[in-house]
C-alpha positions in Angstrom: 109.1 124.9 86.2 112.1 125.6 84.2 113.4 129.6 84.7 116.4 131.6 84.0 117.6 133.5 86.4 120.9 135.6 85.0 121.6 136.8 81.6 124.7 138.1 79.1 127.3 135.5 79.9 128.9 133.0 77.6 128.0 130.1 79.5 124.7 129.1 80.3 124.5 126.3 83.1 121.5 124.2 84.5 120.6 123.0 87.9 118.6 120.3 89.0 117.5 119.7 92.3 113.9 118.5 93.9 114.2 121.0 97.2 113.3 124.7 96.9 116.0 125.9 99.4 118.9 123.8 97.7 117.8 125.5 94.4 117.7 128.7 95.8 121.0 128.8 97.9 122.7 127.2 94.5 121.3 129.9 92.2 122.1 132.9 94.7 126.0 131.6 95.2 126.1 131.2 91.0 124.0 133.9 90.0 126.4 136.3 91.8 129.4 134.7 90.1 127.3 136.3 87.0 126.2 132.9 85.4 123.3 131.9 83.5 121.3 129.5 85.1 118.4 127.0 84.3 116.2 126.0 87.1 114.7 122.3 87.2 113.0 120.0 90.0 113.1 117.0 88.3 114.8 114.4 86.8 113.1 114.6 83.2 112.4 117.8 83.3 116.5 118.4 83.5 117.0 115.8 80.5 114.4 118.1 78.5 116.1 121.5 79.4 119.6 120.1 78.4 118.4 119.1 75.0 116.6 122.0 74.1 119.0 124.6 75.8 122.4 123.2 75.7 124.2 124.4 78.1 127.7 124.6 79.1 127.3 123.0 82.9 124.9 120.5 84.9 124.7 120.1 88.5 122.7 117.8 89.3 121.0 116.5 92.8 121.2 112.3 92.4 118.0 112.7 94.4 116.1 114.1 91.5 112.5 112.2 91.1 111.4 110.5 88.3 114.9 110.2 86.6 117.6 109.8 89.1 121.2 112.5 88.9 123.0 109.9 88.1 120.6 108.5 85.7 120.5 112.3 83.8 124.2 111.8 83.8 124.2 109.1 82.1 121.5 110.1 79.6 123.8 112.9 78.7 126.7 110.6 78.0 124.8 108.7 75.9 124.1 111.6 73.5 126.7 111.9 70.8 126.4 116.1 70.8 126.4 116.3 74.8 128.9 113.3 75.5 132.1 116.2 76.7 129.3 118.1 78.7 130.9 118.3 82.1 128.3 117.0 85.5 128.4 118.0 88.9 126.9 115.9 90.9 126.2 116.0 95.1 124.2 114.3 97.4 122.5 115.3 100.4 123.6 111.8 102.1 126.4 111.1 100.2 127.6 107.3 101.0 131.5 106.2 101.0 131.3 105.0 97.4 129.3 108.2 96.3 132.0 109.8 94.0 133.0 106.0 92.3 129.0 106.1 92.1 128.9 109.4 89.9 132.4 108.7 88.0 130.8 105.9 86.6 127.5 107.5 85.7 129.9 110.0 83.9 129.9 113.3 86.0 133.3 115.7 86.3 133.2 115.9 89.7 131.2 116.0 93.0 130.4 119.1 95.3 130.5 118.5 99.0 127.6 118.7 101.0 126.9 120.7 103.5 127.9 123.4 100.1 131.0 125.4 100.6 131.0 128.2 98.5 135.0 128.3 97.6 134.3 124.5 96.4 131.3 125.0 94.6 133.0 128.5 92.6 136.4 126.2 92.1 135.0 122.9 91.0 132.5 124.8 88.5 135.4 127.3 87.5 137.1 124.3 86.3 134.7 122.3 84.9 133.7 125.0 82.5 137.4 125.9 81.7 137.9 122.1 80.7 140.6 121.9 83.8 141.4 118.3 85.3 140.0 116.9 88.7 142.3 115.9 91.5 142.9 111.7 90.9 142.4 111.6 87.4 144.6 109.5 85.1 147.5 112.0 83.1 149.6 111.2 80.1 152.2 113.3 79.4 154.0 113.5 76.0 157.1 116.1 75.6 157.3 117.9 72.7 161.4 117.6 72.4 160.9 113.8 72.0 161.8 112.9 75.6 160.5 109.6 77.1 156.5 109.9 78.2 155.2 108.6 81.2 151.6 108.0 82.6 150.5 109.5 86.0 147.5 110.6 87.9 146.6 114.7 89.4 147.3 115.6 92.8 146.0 118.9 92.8 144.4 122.0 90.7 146.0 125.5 91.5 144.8 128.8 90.4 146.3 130.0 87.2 145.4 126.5 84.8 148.2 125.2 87.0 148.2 121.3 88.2 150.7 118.6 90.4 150.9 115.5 89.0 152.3 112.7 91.2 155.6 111.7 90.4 156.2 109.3 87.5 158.0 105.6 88.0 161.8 106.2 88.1 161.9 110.4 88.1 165.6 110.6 88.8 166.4 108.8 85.7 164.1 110.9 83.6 165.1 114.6 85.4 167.8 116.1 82.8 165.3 115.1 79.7 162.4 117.6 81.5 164.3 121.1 82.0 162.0 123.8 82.8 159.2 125.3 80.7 159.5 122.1 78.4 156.7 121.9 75.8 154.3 119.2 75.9 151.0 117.7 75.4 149.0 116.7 78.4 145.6 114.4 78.0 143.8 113.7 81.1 141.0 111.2 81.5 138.3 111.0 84.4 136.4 108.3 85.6 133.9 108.2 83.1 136.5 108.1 80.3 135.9 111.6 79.5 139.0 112.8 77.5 140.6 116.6 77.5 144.0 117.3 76.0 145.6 120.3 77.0 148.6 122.2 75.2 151.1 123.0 77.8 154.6 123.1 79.4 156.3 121.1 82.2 157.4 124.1 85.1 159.1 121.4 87.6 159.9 118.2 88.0 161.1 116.0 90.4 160.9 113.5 92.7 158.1 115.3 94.5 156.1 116.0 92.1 155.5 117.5 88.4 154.2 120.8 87.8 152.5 122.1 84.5 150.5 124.4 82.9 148.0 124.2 80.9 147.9 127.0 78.0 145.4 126.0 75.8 142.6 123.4 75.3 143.1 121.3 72.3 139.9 118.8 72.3 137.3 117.0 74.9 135.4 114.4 74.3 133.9 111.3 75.9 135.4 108.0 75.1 132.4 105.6 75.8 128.4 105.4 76.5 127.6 105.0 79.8 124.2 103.8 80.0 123.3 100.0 78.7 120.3 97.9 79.9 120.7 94.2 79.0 116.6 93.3 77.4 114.6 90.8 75.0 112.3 92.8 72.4 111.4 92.6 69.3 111.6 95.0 67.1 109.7 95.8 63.5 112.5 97.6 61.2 112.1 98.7 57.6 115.4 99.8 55.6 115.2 102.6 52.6 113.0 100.9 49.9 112.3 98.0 52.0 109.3 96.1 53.7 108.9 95.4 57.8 111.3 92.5 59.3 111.4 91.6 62.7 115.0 91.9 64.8 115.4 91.2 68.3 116.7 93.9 70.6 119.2 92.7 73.3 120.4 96.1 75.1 118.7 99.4 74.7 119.8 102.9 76.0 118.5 106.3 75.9 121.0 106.6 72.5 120.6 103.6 70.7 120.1 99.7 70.8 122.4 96.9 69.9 120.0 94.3 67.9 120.5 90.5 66.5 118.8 88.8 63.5 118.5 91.7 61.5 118.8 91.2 57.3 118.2 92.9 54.2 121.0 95.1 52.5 122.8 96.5 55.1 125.4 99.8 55.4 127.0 101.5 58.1 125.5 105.0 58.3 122.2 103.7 56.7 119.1 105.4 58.3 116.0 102.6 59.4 112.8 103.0 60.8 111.9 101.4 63.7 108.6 99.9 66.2 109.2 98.7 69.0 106.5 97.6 72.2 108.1 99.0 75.4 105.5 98.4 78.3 102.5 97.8 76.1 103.2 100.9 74.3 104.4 101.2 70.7 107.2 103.6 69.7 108.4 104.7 66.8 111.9 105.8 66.0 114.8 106.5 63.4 117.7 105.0 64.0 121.1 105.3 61.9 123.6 102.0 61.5 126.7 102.8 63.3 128.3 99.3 63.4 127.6 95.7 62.0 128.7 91.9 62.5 127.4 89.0 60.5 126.4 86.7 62.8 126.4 83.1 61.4 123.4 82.5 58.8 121.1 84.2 61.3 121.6 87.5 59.7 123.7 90.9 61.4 124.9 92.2 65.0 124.0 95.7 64.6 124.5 98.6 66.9 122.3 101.7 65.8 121.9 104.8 66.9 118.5 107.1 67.8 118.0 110.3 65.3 116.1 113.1 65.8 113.9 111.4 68.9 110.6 112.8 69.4 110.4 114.2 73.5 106.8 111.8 73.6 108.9 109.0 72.5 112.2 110.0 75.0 109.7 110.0 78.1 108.2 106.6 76.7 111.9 105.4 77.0 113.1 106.7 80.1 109.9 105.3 81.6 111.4 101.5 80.8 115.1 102.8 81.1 114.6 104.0 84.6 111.5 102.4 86.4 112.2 99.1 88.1 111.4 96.0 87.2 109.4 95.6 90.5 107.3 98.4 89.7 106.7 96.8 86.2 105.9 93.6 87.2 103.4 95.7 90.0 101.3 96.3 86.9 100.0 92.7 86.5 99.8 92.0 90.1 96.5 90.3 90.9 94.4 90.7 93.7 95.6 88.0 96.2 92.5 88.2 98.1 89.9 87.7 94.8 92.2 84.5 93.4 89.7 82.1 94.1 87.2 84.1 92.3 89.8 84.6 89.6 89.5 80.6 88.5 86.1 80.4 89.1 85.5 82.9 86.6 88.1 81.3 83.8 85.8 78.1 84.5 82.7 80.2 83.5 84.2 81.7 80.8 85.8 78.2 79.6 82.5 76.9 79.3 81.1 79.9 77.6 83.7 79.0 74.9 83.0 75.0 74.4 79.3 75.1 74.6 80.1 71.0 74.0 81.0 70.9 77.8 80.0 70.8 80.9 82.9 69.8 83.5 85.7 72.3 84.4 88.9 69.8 82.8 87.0 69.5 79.3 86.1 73.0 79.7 90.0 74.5 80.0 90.9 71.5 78.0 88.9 72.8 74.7 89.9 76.7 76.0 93.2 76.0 75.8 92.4 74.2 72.4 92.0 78.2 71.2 95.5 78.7 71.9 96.7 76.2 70.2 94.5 76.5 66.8 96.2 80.0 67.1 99.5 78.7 67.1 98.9 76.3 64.3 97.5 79.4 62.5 101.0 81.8 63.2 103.0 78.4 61.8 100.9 78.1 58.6 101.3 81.4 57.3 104.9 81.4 58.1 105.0 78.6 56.3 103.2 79.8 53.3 105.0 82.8 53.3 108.5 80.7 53.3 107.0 78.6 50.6 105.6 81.2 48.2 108.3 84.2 48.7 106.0 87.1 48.2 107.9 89.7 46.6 106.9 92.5 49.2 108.5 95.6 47.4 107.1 94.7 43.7 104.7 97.5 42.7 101.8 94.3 42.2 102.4 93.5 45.5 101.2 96.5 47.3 98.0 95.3 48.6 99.9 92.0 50.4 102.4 94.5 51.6 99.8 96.2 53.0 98.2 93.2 54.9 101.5 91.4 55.8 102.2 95.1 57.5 98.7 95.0 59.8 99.6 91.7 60.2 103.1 92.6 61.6 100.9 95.4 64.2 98.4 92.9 65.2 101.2 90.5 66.1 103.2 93.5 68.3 99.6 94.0 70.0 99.5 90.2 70.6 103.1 89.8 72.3 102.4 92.8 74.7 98.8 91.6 75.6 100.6 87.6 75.8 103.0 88.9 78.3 100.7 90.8 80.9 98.8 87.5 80.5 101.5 85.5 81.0 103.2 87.6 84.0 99.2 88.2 85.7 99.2 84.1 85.4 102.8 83.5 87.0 101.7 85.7 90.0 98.7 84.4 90.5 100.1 80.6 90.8 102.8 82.0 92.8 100.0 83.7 95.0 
């Protein structure tokens, strides 16, 4: 349950983590630094609290349930209005890989566990200050018109002080960096999170570059994070428009990239969406941030969620996050019943062609249903092609009206085909 436990500071942070004691040491060690924190045990539970509360700072256990740490992470990278908000993440077994693990879900930085307090206080002090991390990439740009160079951080000192390694060929560049020399500083993490700082150069040398950092100038994340490669179908409908059917290729907590789509398309135009994730229907708004024509087969189009319900967020996380074992779990059949499985199809095939009496001519005129169905789906196609209803004319409201129920019936179809289909491939594997 979420729960503030300090008040009357300008930042307000939120902490995630599934153990009681972990939450309870965390909040004590912040709450006495006088910041406001937001308690969560959970993975979606966090991802609700950040978008209702918007707070300054996450930490974030990886461990979470439901939602992983570093899948929150990357949920809050994918948002447009939280992309810049800076992630802590720790682990309570943290592997060798564990911080390339969180830079590329997008966090800050990473707290060491067992929890030191100087480290925690430090590494939060920074992040809400907008201070770089020790490895990150630096550009540095003199404001006297000096040569620039790239290099990375060594190390944060107190005062919005930092070290940065020593750039390629230092002795030659020496006399064009005297001291206090103006200059602005942009430093990048791992997740391509962006901060330029306003600042001046306090040594140089071969052993190193100090600076100091006077003033934030902007912080903002270069790229989404989070992008899982699917096949769905979607129904869309553009301002003014009837249904159309696109097909989704990757889909993130954010937005989708889609193929096929047509109609009178615009960047910035808002659509309407449906789309079948997991037998389940959602419905969405969606606003056209990119486009490609692609050949005669309509537009590459990248869109963008707006204004997502939280029913149809948690509908989404569910097939962001949950494995594909666990989906393909859900048509499973019962190993030990198969047998009984094929007797019954037998029954029920004769039950369909009264005609018959052996198995083969049985399944034969069963699967004769499928096919009258498909010969069905490519005769209205056809007519449709053929006649070229005009969907949006005022006289055409009642076909408009079927051709749409037609559209949901054939959504309801494709989910119910696939368990079929998937309960049929296990069951021959079996």
């Amino acid at each position: 349950m979420a729960k503030i436990v300090a008040r009357d500071t300008e930042h307000l942070l939120l902490l995630a983590a599934p153990l009681s004691f972990l939450r309870r040491n965390l909040a004590f060690l912040l709450q006495r630094e006088g910041l406001d924190l937001i308690i969560a045990s959970d993975g979606r539970e966090a991802l609700h609290l950040v978008q209702k509360h918007r707070p300054t700072l996450v930490i974030l256990d990886v461990d979470l349930p439901g939602v992983s740490g570093f899948g929150v992470c990357q949920c809050i990278k994918e948002d447009r209005s939280l992309g810049a908000l800076p992630v802590l993440l720790f682990s309570q077994d943290p592997t060798e890989d564990f911080q390339e693990k969180a830079w590329a879900a997008g966090a800050y930085d990473v707290l060491r566990v067992p929890f030191e307090a100087r480290d925690i206080i430090e590494k939060v002090s920074h992040a809400l200050v907008g201070l770089p991390c020790p490895e990150q990439a630096a550009v540095v740009e003199p404001a006297n018109g000096a040569e620039g160079f790239r290099t990375t951080v060594v190390q944060v000192l107190e005062g919005r002080r930092a070290v940065l390694a020593p750039p390629p060929r230092a002795d030659e560049l020496l006399d064009a960096y005297p001291r206090n020399t103006k200059a602005i500083l942009t430093f990048v993490d791992g997740s391509y999170t962006e901060t330029q700082w306003q600042g001046s150069i306090r040594k140089f040398g071969e052993a190193g570059v100090e600076v100091y950092l006077e003033r934030l100038i902007k912080r903002e994340q270069r790229r989404q994070a989070l992008r899982k490669a699917v096949a769905l179908q979607a129904r869309y409908r553009l301002p003014g428009d009837f249904f159309r059917l696109a097909q989704i290729v990757n889909l993130s907590i954010g937005g989708m990239r889609l193929t096929h789509m047509r109609g009178h398309l615009a960047v910035g135009m808002i659509s309407e969406f449906a789309i079948n994730l997991r037998g389940r229907t959602v419905h969405m708004r969606g606003e056209i941030r990119w486009l490609k024509e692609f050949g005669n087969d309509g537009f590459d189009v990248g869109v963008a969620f707006v204004g997502m319900e939280d029913a149809t967020r948690d509908i989404l996380l569910d097939h962001l996050f949950s494995s594909q074992n666990q989906q393909e779990e859900a048509y499973e059949p019962d190993v030990a019943a198969g047998p009984t499985i094929w007797v019954r199809l037998g029954e029920l095939a004769r039950e369909v062609s009264a005609n018959t009496s052996d198995d083969a001519g049985a399944v034969a005129s069963f699967l004769q249903q499928f096919q009258n169905t498909g010969h069905l789906i490519d005769g209205l196609s056809a007519l449709l092609e053929e006649e070229r209803y005009e969907l949006d004319d005022a006289s055409g409201g009642p076909v408009r009206d079927l051709v749409e129920q037609i559209v949901w019936e054939i959504d309801h179809l494709q989910a119910r085909s696939a368990k079929l289909r998937n309960f049929f491939r296990a069951a021959l594997r079996a």
